[in-house]
Structures are given as structure tokens and as C-alpha cells.
C-alpha positions as CSV (number, residue, x, y, z in Angstrom):
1,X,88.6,-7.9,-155.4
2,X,90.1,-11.5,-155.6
3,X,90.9,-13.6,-152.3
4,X,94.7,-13.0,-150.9
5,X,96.0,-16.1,-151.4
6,X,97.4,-17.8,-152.5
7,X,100.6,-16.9,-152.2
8,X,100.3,-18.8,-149.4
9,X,100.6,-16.0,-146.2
10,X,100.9,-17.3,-142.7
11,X,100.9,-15.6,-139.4
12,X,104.6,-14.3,-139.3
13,X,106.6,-14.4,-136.6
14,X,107.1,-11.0,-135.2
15,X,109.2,-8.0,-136.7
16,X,112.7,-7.9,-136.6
17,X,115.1,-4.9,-136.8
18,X,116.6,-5.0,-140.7
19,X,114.8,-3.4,-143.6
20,X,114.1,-5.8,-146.5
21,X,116.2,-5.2,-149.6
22,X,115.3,-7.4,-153.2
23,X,115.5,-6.9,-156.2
24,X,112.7,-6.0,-158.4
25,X,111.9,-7.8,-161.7
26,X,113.8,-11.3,-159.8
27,X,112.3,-14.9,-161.6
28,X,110.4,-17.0,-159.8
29,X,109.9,-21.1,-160.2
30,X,108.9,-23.3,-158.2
31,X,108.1,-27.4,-158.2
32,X,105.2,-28.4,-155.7
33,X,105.5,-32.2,-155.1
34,X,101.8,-33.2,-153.2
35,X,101.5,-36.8,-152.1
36,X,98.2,-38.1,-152.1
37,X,97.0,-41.1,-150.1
38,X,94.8,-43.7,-151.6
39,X,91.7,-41.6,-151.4
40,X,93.3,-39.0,-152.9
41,X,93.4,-36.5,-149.6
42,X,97.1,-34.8,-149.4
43,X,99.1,-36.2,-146.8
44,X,102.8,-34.2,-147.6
45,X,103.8,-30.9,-149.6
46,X,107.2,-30.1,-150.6
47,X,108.2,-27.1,-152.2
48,X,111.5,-26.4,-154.9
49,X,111.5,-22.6,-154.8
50,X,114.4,-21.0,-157.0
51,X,114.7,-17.3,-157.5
52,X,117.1,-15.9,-159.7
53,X,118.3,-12.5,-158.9
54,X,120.0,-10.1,-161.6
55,X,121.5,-7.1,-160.2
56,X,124.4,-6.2,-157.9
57,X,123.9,-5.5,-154.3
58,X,122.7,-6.7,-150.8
59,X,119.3,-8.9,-150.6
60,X,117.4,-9.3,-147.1
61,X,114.1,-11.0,-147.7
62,X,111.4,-13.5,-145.9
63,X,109.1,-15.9,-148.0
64,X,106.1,-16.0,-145.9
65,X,105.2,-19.9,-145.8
66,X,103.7,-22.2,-143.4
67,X,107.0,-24.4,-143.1
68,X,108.4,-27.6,-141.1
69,X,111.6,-28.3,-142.6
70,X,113.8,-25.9,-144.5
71,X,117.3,-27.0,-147.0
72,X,119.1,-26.1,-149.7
73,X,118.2,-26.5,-153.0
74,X,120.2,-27.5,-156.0
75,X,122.6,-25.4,-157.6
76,X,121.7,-22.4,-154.7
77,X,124.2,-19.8,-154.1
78,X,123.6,-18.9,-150.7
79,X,122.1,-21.2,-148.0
80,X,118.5,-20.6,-146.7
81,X,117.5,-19.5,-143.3
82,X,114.2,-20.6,-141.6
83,X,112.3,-19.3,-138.6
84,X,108.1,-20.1,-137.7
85,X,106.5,-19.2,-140.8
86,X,109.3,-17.7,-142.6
87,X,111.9,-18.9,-145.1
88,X,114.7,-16.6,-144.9
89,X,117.6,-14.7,-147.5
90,X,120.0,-12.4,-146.6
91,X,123.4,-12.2,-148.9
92,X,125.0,-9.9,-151.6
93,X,124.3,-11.0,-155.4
94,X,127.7,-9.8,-157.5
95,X,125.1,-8.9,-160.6
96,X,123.5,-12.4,-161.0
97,X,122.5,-15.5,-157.8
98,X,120.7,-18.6,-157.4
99,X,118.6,-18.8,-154.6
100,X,117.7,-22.5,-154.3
101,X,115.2,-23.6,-151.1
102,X,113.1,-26.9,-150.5
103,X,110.5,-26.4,-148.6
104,X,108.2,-29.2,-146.4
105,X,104.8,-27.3,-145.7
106,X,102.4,-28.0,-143.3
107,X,99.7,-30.1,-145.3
108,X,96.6,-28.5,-143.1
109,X,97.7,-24.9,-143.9
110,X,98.3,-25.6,-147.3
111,X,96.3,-27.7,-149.2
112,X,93.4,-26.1,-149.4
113,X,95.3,-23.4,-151.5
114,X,96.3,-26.3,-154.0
115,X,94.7,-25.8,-157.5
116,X,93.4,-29.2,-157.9
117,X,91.7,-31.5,-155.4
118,X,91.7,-35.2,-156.0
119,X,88.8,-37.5,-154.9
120,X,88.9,-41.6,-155.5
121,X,85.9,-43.5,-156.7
122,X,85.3,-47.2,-156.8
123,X,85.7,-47.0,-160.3
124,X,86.8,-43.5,-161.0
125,X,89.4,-40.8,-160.2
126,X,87.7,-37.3,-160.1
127,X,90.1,-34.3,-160.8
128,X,88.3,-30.9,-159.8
129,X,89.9,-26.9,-161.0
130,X,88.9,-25.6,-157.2
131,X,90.6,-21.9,-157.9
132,X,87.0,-20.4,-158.6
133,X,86.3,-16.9,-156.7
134,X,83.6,-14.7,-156.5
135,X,85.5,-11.0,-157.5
136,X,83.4,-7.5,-157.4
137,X,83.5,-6.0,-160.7
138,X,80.8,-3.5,-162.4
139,X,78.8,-2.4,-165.7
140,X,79.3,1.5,-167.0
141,X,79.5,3.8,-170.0
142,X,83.0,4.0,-170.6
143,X,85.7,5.8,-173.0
144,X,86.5,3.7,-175.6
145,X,89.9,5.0,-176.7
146,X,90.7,4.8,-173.3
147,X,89.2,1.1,-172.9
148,X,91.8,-0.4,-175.6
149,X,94.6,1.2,-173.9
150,X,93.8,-1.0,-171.5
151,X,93.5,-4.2,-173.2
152,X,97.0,-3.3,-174.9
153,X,98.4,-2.9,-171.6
154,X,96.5,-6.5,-170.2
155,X,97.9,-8.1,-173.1
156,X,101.2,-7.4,-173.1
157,X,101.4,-8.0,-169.8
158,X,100.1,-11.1,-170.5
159,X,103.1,-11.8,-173.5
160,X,106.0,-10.7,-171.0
161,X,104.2,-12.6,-168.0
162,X,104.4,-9.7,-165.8
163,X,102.0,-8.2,-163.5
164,X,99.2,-5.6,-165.6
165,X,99.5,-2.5,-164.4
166,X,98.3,1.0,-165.3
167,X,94.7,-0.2,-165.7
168,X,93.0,3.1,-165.5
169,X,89.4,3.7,-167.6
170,X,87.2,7.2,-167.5
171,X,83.3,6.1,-166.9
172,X,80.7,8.4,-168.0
173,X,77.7,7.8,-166.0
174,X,77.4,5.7,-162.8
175,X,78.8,2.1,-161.9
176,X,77.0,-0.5,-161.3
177,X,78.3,-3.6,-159.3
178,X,78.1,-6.9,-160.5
179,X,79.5,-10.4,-158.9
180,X,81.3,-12.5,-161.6
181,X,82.7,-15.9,-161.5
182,X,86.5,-16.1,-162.2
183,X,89.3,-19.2,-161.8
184,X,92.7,-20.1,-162.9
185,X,92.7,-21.6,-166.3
186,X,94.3,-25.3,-165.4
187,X,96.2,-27.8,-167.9
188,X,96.5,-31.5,-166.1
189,X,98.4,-33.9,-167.2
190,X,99.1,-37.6,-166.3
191,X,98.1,-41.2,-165.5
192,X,95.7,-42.7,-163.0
193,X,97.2,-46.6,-163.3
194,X,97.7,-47.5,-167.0
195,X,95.3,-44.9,-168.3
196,X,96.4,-41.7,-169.8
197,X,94.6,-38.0,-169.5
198,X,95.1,-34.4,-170.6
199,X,92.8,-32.2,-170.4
200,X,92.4,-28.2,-169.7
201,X,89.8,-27.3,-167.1
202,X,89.4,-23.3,-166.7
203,X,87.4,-23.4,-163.5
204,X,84.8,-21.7,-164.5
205,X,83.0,-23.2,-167.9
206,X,84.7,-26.6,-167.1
207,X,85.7,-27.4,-163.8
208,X,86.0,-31.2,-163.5
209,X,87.5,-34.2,-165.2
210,X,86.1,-37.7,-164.7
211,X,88.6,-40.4,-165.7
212,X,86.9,-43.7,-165.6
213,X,89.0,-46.5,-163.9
214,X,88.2,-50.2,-163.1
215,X,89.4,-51.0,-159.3
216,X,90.5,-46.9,-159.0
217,X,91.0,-46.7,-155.7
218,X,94.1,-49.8,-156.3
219,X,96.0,-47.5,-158.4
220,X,98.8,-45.2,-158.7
221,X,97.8,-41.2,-159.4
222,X,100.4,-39.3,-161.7
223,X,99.8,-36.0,-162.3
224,X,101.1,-32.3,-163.4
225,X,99.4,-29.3,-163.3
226,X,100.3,-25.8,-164.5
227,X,98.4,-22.6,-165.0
228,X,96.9,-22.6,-168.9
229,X,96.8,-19.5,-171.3
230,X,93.9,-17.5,-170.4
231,X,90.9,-17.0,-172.7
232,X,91.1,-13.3,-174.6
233,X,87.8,-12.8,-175.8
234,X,87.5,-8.9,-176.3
235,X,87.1,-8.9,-180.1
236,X,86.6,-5.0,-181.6
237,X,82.8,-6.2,-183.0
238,X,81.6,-5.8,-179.5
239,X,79.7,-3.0,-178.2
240,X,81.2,-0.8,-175.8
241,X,79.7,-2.2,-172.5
242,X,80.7,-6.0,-174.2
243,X,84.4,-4.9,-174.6
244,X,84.6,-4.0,-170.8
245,X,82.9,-7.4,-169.3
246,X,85.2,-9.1,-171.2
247,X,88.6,-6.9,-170.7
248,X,87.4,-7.3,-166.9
249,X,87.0,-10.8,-167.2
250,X,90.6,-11.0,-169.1
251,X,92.2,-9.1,-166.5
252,X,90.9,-11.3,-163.6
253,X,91.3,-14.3,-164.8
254,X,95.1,-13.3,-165.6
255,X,95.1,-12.1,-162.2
256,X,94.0,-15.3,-160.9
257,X,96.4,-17.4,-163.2
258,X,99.3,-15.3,-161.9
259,X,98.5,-16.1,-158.0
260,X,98.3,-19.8,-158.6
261,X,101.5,-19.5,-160.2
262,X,103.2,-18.3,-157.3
263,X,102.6,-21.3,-154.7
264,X,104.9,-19.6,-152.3
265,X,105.4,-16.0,-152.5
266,X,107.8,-14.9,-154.9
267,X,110.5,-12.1,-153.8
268,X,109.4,-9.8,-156.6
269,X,105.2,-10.6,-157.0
270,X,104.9,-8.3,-159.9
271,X,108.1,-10.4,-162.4
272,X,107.9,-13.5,-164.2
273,X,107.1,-17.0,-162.1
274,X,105.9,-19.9,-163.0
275,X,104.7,-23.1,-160.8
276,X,104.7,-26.8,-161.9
277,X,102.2,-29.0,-159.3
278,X,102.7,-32.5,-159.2
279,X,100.2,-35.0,-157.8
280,X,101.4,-38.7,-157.0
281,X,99.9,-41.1,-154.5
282,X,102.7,-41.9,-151.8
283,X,103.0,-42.8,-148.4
284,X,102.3,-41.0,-145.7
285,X,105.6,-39.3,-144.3
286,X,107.0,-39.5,-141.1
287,X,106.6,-36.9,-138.8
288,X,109.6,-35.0,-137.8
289,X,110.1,-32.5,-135.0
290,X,110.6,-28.6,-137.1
291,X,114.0,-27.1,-136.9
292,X,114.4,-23.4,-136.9
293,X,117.7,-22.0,-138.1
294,X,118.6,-18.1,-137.1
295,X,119.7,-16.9,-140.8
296,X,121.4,-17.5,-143.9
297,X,124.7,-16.6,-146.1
298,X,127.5,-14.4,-145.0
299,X,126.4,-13.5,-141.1
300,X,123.4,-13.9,-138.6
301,X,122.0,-10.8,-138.7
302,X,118.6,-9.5,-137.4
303,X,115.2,-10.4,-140.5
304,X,112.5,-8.4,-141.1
305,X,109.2,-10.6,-141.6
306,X,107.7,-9.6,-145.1
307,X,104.4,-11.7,-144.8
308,X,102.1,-8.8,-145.7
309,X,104.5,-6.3,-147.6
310,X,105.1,-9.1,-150.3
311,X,101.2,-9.4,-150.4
312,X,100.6,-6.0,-151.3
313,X,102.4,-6.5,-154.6
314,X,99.8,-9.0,-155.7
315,X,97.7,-8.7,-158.3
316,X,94.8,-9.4,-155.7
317,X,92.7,-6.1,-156.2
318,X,93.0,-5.8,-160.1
319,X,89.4,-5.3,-162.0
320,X,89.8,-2.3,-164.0
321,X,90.4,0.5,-162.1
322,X,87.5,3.3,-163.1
323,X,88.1,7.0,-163.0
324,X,85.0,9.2,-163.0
């Protein structure tokens, strides 16, 4: 069992009287802009979300998010809604729409979900992969015909960038529980003053990256992070009990690569998304009373708050399901 979030997922505002529509199998991307202050603490959070939907019909939906300001985006087809914890959609797509939103976040609520967490040295800038978790997973005899089905199935999953699904082993013999280590695999990017870095961190074997920097805390932070390709390491010349520690571990740590790439929650959790974080050292904003808007596109009609039906759709549960 991994943690929940992210996605992040608020407190939602209470329920309202229409049924969500979406459409399943929507794209996802989305631009996280983080400004850091000199000591490398997050001070704002602005969100690009853009989901592209690819079927005719009706859409009502609700992005669970903890959220202060809500617009359009660029290029979006439809105008955004907002109420307290909610970003809202509601509209007809004539086979294909752009749903553009930018987002300000409340930093408390949502920085400690960030991948990365920045800390300034005298002479140093200290980039640490904080996705680690702690997941339940277990040890058993198991089928091995059965056992590569399953790695096929991870795999592709892992080449369409889809959710895995159908992960289902037969176990001869008890289980036995273990506690295993798993984190997002993590490419950064960028330049702390006139020095460059790139680097992958996978959370787990390597979780930090030291850049050395005369006078660090005097300058500038530049930096993108995305999710990396996750480590396959079942190989056939394993034994049996081998293969399964590692498809768990491949599973998992796709798992938790696929949450982190869905900052906010995406409309359809199981499709394609993909998340680019940027880190730059800025200003601190100022603050702005919220604004809550009733709903978006054609009419004001009544929402329905998703919050926890969009979470159940994540893979947030997903070691290798065993059948006895």
C-alpha cells in the first residue's frame, strides 16, 4: 500500500447535486512553477493543468486541489470554474477539447507533496528526491507462468504510460509480509548561479545531490524536475522468489512515478500524464484575497465534488495482487 497522495486531495467542499461525467483514457500535463526563497523554503505554487479530452459528449468534473486563485489557461476551450478546494469543468467536447486551467495553490498544503526539497548552504545548494515510502509487500512460492504474465502486463503498461492493471499471481504456500523502500525515480536539471547540474536521483539508492557553490546562499536556483524511467531489473536467471521481489519492486516504483506525475489530480488517473516541476528562487508573492467563481462553460449548474472518487483510480494500492 503506497501513501494517497499525491494527487494532491483536500478536504472538498460538500456534495452537490450533478453526477460527474469524463471521459476515460483523457491526457494529462501539467507545469508546476515553485518559487523558492533564498533559503530555498517554497514561498508560491502555480499550477498549468491541460487535459485533452477525445470523445463526444457532456463532461462535469472537479480537480480536487487546495487552490487560491483559479484562470484560464492558454489555448483552453472552455473556461474553468473554482469553488474551496475544487477546480471545476462542466461543458460538451464535440469529439476533441482543450481544457486549459492555472492554478495558485496554497504553499502550506502543498509543498510537502513536491518531489524535491531544496535547502541552501553557505557554500552549497542541497537537492534531496523526498518521494521515498514505506509500501507493504510480501515473500511466497509463486506460479511462474503466471508471474511473467504479470511482468508483460507491468511493462507494457509501463511503454503506453498507462496505469498496470490485471496484476493477479497464484501463491502456493503462505505469504509472508515484508516492508520495502520505494520512491519516484527523479531526473533534475538546472543551474544554481553559473554552475550547471544534471543528475538522476531514484530516492531510494541515491537520494541527494550536493552541488558545491562559493557564496550559495547569493545565488539564483534554476531547476526542472520530471519523473525518470524506472529501473526493470527482473531478468529470467533469477530464481522464482527473485523474479517476484523485483516485479514487486517494478510495479511500485512505476506506481510511485505515475503519482508524482500527476501533481494535481488528473480527470482520467488511469491515462497518460505527465508533470514538468520547475524550481526558481523568486520573490515572495503578494497575498491576495481567494475568489470563488460558481461554474464554468455553457451554464451554472449544480457540481458534484470528486475529491475521493478520482482517488480511487490511483495506482495507490498496487503490489502484486496474490490469489491463493
Amino acid at each position: 500500500m503506497l501513501p494517497l497522495t499525491p494527487p494532491l486531495a483536500p478536504t472538498v467542499a460538500g456534495p452537490l447535486p450533478l453526477q460527474p461525467r469524463f471521459f476515460r483514457r483523457a491526457s494529462n500535463s501539467e507545469r508546476v512553477v515553485v518559487g523558492l526563497d533564498e533559503d530555498g523554503t517554497p514561498n508560491s505554487i502555480r499550477v498549468q493543468q491541460t487535459t485533452v479530452l477525445k470523445r463526444l459528449g457532456d463532461y462535469v468534473f472537479a480537480i480536487p486541489a487546495p487552490v487560491k486563485t483559479v484562470l484560464s489557461g492558454p489555448g483552453t476551450e472552455s473556461p474553468p470554474g473554482q469553488r474551496t478546494n475544487q477546480i471545476l469543468w462542466q461543458g460538451f467536447s464535440p469529439g476533441t477539447r482543450r481544457l486549459s486551467v492555472i492554478a495558485d495553490l496554497r504553499v502550506a498544503e502543498s509543498a510537502p507533496l513536491l518531489p524535491v526539497k531544496v535547502r541552501v548552504e553557505r557554500n552549497a545548494v542541497l537537492i534531496e528526491n523526498v518521494t521515498s515510502a514505506t509500501a507493504k509487500s510480501y515473500t511466497a512460492d509463486v506460479e511462474p507462468v503466471g508471474l511473467g504474465q504479470v511482468v508483460g502486463r507491468i511493462r507494457n503498461a509501463i511503454r503506453q504510460r498507462y496505469t498496470a492493471e490485471g496484476l493477479n499471481v497464484e501463491v502456493h504456500g503462505p505469504q509472508r509480509p515484508v516492508d520495502v523502500e520505494v520512491a519516484a525515480p527523479l531526473q533534475v536539471s538546472g543551474t544554481v548561479g553559473p554552475k550547471r547540474f544534471d543528475a538522476v536521483l531514484d530516492g531510494v539508492r541515491r537520494k541527494e545531490l550536493r552541488i558545491l557553490v562559493p557564496g550559495a546562499e547569493s545565488q539564483k536556483i534554476s531547476m526542472r524536475v520530471r519523473t525518470a524511467p524506472v529501473a526493470d531489473r527482473v531478468r529470467p536467471s533469477q530464481s522464482v522468489a527473485d523474479q517476484l521481489a523485483s516485479t514487486i519492486d517494478l510495479e511500485l516504483t512505476y506506481s510511485r512515478k505515475r503519482q508524482y506525475d500527476q501533481f494535481l489530480a488528473a480527470p482520467d488517473a488511469t491515462g497518460r500524464s505527465t508533470t514538468t516541476y520547475v524550481y526558481r528562487t523568486a520573490p515572495r508573492p503578494v497575498v491576495a484575497a481567494p475568489i470563488e467563481t460558481g461554474g464554468s462553460s455553457d451554464n451554472t449548474i449544480g457540481w458534484v465534488a470528486l475529491g475521493l472518487l478520482l482517488a480511487l483510480g490511483l495506482p495507490v494500492a498496487a503490489v502484486v495482487w496474490a490469489r491463493s
